[in-house]
C-alpha positions as CSV (number, residue, x, y, z in Angstrom):
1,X,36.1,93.0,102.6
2,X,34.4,90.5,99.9
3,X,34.0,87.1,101.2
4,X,33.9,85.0,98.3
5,X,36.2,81.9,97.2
6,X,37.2,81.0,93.4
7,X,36.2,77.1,93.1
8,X,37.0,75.9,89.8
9,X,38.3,76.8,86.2
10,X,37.7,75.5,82.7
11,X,39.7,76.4,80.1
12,X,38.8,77.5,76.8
13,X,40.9,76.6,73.4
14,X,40.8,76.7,69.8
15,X,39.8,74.1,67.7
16,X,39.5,74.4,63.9
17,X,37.1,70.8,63.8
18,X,34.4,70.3,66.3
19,X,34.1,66.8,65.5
20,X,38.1,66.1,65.2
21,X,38.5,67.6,68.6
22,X,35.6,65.5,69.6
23,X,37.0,62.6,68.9
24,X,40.5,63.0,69.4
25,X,39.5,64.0,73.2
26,X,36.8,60.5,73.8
27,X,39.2,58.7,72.0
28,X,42.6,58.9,73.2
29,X,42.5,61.0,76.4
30,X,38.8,59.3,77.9
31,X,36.8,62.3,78.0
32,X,33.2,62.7,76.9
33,X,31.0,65.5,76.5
34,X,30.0,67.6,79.1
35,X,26.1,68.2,79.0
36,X,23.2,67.6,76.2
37,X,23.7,70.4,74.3
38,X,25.2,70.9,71.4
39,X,26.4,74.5,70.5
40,X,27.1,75.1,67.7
41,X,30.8,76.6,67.2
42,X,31.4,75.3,71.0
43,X,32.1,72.2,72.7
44,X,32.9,71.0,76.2
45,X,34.4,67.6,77.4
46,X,35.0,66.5,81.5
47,X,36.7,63.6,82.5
48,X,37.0,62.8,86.4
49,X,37.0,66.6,87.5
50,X,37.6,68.5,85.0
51,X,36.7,70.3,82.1
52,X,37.8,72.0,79.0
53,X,35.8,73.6,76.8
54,X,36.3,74.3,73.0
55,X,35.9,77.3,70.7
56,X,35.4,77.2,66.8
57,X,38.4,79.0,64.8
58,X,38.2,77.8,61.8
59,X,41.6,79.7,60.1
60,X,43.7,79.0,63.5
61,X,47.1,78.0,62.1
62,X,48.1,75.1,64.3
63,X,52.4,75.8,64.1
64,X,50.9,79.3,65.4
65,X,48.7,78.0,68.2
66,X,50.0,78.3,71.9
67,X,46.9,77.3,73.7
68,X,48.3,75.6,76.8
69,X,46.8,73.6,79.9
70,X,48.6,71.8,82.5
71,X,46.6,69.2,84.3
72,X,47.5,67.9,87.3
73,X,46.7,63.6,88.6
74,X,47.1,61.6,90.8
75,X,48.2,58.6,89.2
76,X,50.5,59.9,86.1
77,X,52.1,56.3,85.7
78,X,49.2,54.8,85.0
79,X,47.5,57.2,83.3
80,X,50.6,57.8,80.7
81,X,50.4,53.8,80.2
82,X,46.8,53.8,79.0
83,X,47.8,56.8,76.4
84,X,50.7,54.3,75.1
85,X,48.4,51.5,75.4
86,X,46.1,53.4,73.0
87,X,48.8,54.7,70.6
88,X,48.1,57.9,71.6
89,X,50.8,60.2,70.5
90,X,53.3,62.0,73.3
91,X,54.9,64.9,72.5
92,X,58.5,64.5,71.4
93,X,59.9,66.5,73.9
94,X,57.3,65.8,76.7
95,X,58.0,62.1,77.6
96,X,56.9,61.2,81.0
97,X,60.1,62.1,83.7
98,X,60.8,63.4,87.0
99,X,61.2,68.0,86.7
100,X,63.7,69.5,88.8
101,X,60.5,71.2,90.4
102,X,59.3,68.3,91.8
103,X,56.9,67.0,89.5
104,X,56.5,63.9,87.0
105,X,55.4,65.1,83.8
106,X,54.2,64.6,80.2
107,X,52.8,66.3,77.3
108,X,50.9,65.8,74.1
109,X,49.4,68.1,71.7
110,X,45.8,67.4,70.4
111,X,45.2,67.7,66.6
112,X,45.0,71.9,66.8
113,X,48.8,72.2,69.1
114,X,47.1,72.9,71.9
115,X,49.4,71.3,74.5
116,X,48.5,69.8,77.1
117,X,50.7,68.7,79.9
118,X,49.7,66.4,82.6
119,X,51.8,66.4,86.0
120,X,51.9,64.9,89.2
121,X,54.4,65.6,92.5
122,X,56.6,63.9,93.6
């Protein structure tokens, strides 16, 4: 039997604009970039503990993007205030409220539709 354990994950999604992404991620969300490096075609931003790291597509058509990540946090209330607070756009059908699975959720979608949804129990 292998005795090993998995111990993190980073997502990877499209992005037509390196620097759009960049900025749209520092800007409204609070991340920053992950490392000193700067690949070209690739990017990666942390904040807190975690990460998610970017890939250049250049022809993605974002109304045929469904890139996807659902975050989990421990403080969703506040966290969803500092969005509003920076006029950070929420999805229209992801506004921050109580699931029938027990968790408080909301959603946006960063300037390529990649959605992200951030959640906490309840």
């Amino acid at each position: 039997m292998w005795n090993y354990m998995l111990t993190d994950i980073h997502p990877k999604l499209p992005m037509r604009n390196k620097s759009v992404t960049r900025e749209y991620y520092s800007n409204q969300l609070g991340f920053k970039v992950f490392g000193t490096a700067d690949y070209d075609g690739y990017l990666m931003m942390e904040k807190d503990q975690i990460q998610i790291h970017f890939f250049e597509f250049k022809t993605l058509d974002p109304k045929e993007n469904y890139g996807q990540v659902y975050i989990r946090t421990d403080k969703i209330d506040a966290f969803y205030e500092s969005l509003l607070e920076k006029q950070t756009e929420i999805h229209p059908n992801g506004k921050l409220e109580s699931k029938p699975w027990g968790q408080k959720e909301f959603s946006v979608l960063d300037p390529d539709s990649n959605l992200l949804t951030f959640g906490q129990s309840f």
